[in-house]
N, C-alpha and C positions, 0 to 999 in steps of 0.2 A: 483517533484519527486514522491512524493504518491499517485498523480492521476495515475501516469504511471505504478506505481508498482498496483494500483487497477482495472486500463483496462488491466493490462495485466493477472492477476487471474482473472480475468471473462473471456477473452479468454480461460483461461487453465478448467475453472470449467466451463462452460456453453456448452460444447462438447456432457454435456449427454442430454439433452435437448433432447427429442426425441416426445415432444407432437405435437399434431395437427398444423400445421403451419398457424400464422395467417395472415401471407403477402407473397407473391410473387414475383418475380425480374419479370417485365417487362423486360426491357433496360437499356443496361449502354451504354451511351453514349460518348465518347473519344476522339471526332473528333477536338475538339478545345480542346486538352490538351495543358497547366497542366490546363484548368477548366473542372471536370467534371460532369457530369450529370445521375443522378441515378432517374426510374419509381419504384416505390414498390404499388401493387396493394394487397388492403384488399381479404384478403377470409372470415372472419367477421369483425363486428362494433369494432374498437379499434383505439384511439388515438396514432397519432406516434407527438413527437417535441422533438430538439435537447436535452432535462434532459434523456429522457428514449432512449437515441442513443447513440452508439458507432461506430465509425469506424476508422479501420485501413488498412492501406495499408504495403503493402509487397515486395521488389525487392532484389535479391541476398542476402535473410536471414538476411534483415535493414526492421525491423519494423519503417515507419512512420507514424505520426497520424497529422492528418489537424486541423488547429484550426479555420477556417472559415465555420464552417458545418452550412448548410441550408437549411430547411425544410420547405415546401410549399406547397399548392394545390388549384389547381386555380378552381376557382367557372362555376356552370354550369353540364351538368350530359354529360357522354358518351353511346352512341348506343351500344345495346347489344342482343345476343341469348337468348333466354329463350325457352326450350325445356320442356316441362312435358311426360313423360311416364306413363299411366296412368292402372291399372291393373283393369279390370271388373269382377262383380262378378253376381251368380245370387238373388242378390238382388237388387229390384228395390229403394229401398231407400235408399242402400248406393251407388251404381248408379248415382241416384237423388244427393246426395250429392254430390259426384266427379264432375258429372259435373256441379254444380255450384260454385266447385272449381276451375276448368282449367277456365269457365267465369270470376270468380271473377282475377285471373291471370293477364289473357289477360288486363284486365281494368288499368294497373300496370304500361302498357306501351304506349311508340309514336309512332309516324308514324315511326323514322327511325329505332326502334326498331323490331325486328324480333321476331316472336311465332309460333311454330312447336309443336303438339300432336302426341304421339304415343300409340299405342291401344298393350296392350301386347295380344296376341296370336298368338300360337305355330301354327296355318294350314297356315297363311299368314302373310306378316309385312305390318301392317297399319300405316302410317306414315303420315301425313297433315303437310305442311309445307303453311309459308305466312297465317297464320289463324288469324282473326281479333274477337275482340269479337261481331261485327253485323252477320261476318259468322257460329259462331259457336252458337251464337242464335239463326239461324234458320235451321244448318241442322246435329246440332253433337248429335249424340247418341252412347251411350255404348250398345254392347252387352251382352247378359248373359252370364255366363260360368261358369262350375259348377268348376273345379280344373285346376291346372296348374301340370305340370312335368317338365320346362323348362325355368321357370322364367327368369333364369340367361343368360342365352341364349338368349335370347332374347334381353336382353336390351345389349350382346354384339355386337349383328347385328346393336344393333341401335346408338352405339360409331365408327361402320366400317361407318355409314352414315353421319356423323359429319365432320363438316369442319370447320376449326378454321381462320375464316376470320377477320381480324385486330389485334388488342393486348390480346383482350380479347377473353377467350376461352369462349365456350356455359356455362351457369347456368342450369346443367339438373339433375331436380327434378323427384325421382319414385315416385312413391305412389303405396304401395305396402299394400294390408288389408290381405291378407291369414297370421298365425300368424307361421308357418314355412315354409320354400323353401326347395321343393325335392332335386333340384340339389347343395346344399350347398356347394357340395365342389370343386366347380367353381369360390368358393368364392375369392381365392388368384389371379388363372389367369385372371379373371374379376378386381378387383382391381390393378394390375399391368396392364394389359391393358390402366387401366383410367388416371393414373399416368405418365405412356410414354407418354400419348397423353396430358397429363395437362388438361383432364377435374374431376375435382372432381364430385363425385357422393352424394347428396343429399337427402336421404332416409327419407318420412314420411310413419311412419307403427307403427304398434305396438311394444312395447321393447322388444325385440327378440334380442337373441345370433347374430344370422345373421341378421339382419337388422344394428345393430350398428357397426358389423366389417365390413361391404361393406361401411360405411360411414366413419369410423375411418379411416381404410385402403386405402382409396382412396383420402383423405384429405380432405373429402366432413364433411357436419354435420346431426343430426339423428335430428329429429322432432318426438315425439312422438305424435301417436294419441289418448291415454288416457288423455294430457293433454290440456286444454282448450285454454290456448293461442299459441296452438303449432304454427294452422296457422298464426296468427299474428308474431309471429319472422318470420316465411317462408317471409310474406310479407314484415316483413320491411329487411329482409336481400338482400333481390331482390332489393329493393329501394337502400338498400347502396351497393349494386354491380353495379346500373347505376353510382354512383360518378365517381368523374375522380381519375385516380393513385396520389398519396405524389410523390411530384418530391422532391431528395435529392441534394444539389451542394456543391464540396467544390471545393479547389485550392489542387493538388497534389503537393507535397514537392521532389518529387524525379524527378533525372535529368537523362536524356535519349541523347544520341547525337543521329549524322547522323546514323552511321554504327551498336548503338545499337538494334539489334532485339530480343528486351528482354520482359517478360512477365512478368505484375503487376497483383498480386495478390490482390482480397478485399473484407475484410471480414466485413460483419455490423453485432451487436451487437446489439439484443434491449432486453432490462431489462429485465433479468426473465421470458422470454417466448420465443426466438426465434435465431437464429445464420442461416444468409445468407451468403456462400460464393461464389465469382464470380472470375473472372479475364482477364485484358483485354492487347493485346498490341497497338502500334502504327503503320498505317499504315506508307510506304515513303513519303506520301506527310503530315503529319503531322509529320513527323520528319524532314522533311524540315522548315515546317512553327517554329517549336519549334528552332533547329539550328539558324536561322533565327535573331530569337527574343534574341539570347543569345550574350550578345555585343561583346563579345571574338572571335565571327564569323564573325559577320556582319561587323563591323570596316574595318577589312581585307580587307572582302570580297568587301564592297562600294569602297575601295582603288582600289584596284584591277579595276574595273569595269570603273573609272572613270579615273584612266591612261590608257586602254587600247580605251576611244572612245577619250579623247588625241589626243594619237597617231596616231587614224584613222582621226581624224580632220587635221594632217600635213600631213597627204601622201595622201590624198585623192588628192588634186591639186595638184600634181608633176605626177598624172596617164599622160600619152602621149596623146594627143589630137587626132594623127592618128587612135591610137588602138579605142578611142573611135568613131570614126567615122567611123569605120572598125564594128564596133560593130554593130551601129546604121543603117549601110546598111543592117546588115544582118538581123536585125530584121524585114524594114520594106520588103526585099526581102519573108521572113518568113511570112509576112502577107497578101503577094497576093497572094502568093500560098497555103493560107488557103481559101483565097475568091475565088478563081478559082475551088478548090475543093468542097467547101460548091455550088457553080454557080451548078457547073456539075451535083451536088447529087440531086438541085431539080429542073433540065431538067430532070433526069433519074427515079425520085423516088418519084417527087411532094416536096411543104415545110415541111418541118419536125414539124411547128403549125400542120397541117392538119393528121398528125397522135395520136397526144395528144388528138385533138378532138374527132374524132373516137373512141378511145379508152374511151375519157370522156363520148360518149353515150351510149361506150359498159356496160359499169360501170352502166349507167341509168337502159338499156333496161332490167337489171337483177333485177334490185330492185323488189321483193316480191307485195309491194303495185300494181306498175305500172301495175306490169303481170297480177292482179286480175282485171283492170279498159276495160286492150287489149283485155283480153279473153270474146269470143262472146260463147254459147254454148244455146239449148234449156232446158228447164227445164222441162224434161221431166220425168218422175218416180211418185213413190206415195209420197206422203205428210205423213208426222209426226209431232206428236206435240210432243211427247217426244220420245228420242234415248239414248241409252246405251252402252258401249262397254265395252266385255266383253275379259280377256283376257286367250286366250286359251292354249296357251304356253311358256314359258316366264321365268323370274327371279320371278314372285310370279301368277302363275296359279288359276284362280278363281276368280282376284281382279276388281271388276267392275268401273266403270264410268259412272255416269250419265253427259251428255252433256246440257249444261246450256247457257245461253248466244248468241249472235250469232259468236263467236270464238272461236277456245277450238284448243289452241296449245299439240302437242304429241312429248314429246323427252325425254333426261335423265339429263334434265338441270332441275337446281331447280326453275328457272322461267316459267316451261312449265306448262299449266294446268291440263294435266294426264301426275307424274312423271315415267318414266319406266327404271328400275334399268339397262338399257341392252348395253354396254358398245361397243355395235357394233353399236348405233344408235346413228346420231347426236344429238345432244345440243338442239337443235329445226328441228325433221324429217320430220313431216306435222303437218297439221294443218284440222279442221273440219266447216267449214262454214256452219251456218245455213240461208236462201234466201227463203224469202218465203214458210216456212217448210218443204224446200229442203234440207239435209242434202251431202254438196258439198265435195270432200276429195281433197285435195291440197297436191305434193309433195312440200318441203321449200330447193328446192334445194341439197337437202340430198345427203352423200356421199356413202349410197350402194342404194338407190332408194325405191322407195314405189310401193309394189305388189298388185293389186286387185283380188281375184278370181284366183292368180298363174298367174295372165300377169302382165309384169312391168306398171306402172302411167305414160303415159306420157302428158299427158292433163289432168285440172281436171274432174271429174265427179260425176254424183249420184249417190248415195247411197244406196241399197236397202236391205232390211230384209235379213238376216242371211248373207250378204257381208264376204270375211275375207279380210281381212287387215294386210300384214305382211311385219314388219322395223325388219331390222338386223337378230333376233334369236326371237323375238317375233311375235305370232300371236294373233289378236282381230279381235271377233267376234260383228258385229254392227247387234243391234235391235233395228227395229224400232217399234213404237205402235199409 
């Protein structure tokens, strides 16, 4: 009785709780009710096990509380985003230092982990995504830049580029050195932004009024740069955001039939720092399976099921012998004249195999590789060792590309190797083949097509000094040297 009267004043007192949250609701899973299953993912290093747990459950104003609660987390680390936004200044030595902060970063993580840099300035968005720490050893440099007017802006454009692929939202760290932001009071609509979209923002900068409420406010954490292990927390909090989520299980107490479409409420409790509320109900086929399970139903119901095929077992042999052979004619009458019309359809129209094939090498003849092996063409034009493409007009005008490689995929897909923000060009639009320092342009089947010089692509071809090149609403201009 005192335990009950003391969970239930910590429900009544722990409502002002309003500090930084230090776990997450993943999933509540309910599919096999009454066991359920709760994800709680850290936003810092803190122990959770059932002494510093509470949970309660809620239906029609009956508070019940489970007494099998179990807390768990299975070994092993989960695949993650990690984005840094990195602000340049004109000093080359704190420059120098940044970037052998995003390296030291990158080193943090595996292969199926994910790292994207962004470059704040206000004339273009520079954004690298897929960046390894070999790639960014050997071609990432900061610019200089004397001031910012738009700081915040900036890293909102770059929250619109975010995509929250699996459970876990991106890890996106600024680094921010100017010791006040012009546009500061962007400060709320930038952190309410971050919050809808459940990425917390993670600000290292100097101890600045604004730097600590863009991190407070967004549920993210401040690092300060006056102090010496700041980046080491940075580091090891990335390390424990790879862990996997505390899975929570317990048995639900409360009973649900068929016909109830009723909504459970549940609220967890953890000691002194935090109050999660959620609430879940049951879909029909788990209030089936729960009905089911409850013996006041099933007894019946087996009853039921088990005089009714009975009864089908005594009348079945009293059917009339004629009717079924009345039956049975008509069936096999039904099956010649399915074979007479199957006869007919390939006298008139070939076998119906011989159209699945055709269409299985229409399927071939399109494949991208094949086309590149069929196509015969002279290689005729001037030769380049290195090419560029510059973009002329577009979702970010100015932003160049050096062509590396002998393929350099062009679309608005994040696996393309020049990403282009242009939402009228497909996922992968063409692509650039380099052939004996031929620089080749290949449309990829694209759905508004690839123009060269204002004529549509219909074959590939070469490439020549000041080319344009225009997919969707974008134009690029190719150099070659």
């Amino acid at each position: 009785m005192n335990r009950k009267i003391y969970i239930f004043l910590f429900f009544i007192l722990s409502t002002h709780l309003t500090s930084k949250p230090i776990f997450f609701l993943e999933s509540l899973n309910s599919s096999r009710f009454p066991s359920i299953d709760i994800e709680l993912r850290e936003n810092f290093n803190h122990p959770l096990s059932p002494s510093n747990l509470v949970l309660a459950e809620e239906m029609d104003g009956i508070r019940t509380i489970p007494a099998d609660l179990e807390v768990r987390r299975e070994k092993g680390i989960d695949p993650i985003q990690l984005v840094v936004s990195v602000q340049p200044t004109d000093s080359k030595a704190i420059n120098q230092w940044t970037t052998d902060l995003v390296i030291s970063l990158s080193t943090l993580l595996d292969e199926k982990d994910k790292f994207s840099v962004h470059i704040q300035e206000e004339r273009r968005f520079l954004y690298q995504i897929h960046q390894t720490t070999k790639s960014l050893q050997s071609g990432f440099i900061l610019p200089s830049v004397d001031s910012y007017s738009n700081t915040l802006e900036t890293i909102s454009i770059l929250l619109d580029k975010l995509s929250i692929s699996g459970k876990k939202s991106p890890f996106l760290v600024v680094i921010i050195h100017s010791k006040s932001i012009p546009d500061k009071l962007k400060i709320v609509e930038l952190t309410k932004k971050a919050r809808r979209m459940g990425i917390p923002i993670h600000i290292l900068g100097f101890p600045s009024d604004e730097n600590r409420k863009i991190a407070e406010y967004s549920d993210g954490k401040f690092y300060s740069l006056k102090e010496k292990d700041s980046t080491q927390k940075l580091f090891s909090d990335v390390k424990q955001y790879k862990m996997p989520p505390y899975k929570i299980s317990y048995t639900s107490k409360n009973k649900v039939g068929f016909f109830d479409e009723k909504v459970i409420s549940v609220n967890l409790g953890i000691m002194n720092i935090q109050n999660i509320n959620s609430e879940y109900d049951l879909s029909w086929s788990s209030r089936i399976e729960n009905s089911i399970r409850d013996p006041y139903v099933f007894l019946p119901v087996a009853i039921f099921i088990f005089m009714l095929c009975i009864s089908a077992l005594y009348l079945l042999p009293r059917m009339r012998y004629p009717k079924f052979t009345k039956s049975k004619d008509k069936l096999e009458e039904l099956k010649t004249n399915i074979f007479d019309e199957s006869k007919a359809y390939e006298q008139m129209y070939g076998r119906k195999g011989e159209s699945d094939v055709s269409s299985h090498y229409l399927e071939e003849d399109i494949d991208t590789p094949k086309i590149e092996n069929q196509i015969r063409f002279p290689l005729q034009g001037e030769k380049y060792q290195k090419a560029v493409l510059i973009q002329k007009s577009g979702p970010s005008p100015g932003k160049q590309f050096t062509i590396f490689g002998s393929e350099t995929i062009l679309g608005k897909s994040e696996t393309a190797d020049f990403v282009i923000w242009d939402n009228s060009m497909s996922n992968t639009h063409a692509k650039i083949v380099n052939l004996q320092d031929h620089f080749i342009l290949y449309d990829l089947l694209s759905d508004s097509g690839v123009f060269l010089n204002g004529k549509k692509l219909l074959r590939p071809k070469v490439l020549y000094d000041f080319d344009e090149i225009k997919m969707g609403k974008t134009l690029l201009i190719f150099r070659g040297k």
